[in-house]
C-alpha positions, 0 to 999 in steps of 0.5 A: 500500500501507498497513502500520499497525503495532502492538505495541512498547514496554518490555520485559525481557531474557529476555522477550517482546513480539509486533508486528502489521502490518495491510496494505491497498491492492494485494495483488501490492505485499504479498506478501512482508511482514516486519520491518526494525530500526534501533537508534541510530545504526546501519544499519536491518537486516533482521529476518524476512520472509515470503512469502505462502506461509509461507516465512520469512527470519530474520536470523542474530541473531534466528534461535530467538528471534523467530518471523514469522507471516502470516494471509493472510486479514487481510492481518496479518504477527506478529512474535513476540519472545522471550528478548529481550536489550537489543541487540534495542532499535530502531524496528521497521518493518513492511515489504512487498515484491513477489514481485521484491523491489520496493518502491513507496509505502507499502511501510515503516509507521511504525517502532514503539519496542521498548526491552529493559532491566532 
């Protein structure tokens, strides 16, 4: 599996920003797909995923503000964030699953910075 990720950078509280990641290789290795976190000097937490059939899990912090999407014919999961808040600040990395929770190589992108200050 490959995950390339995209989206990030500088953003205010209160606002939004959205993240991509494309996935390519062997589809049973993707099929669950989502979004992990990890902030300074702290443990790297779950976010949201989703499972090829729309079922999303969201992490209680984020539940109502960010929202994961899935476009199974791209292969594409979206993460869209709003009302951000500066906790939110962390290296966000795209990662995938199979249908049993396994992971294999590839299975974690390359983090993407998202920074949420005034």
């Amino acid at each position: 599996v490959q995950l390339q990720a995209s989206g990030g950078g500088l953003g205010q509280p209160g606002g939004s920003q959205g993240l991509s990641c494309a996935a390519s290789g062997n589809t049973f290795a993707f099929a669950i797909m989502g979004w992990y976190r990890q902030a300074p000097g702290k443990q790297r937490e779950l976010v949201a995923m989703i499972t090829r059939g729309g079922s999303p899990n969201y992490a209680d912090s984020v539940k109502g503000r960010f929202t994961i999407a899935r476009d199974n014919a791209r292969n594409t999961v979206y993460l869209h964030m709003n009302n951000l808040k500066t906790e939110d600040t962390a290296v966000y990395y795209c990662h995938a699953e199979d249908i049993f929770g396994r992971t294999g190589p590839g299975s974690w992108g390359q983090g993407t910075l998202v920074t949420v200050s005034s």
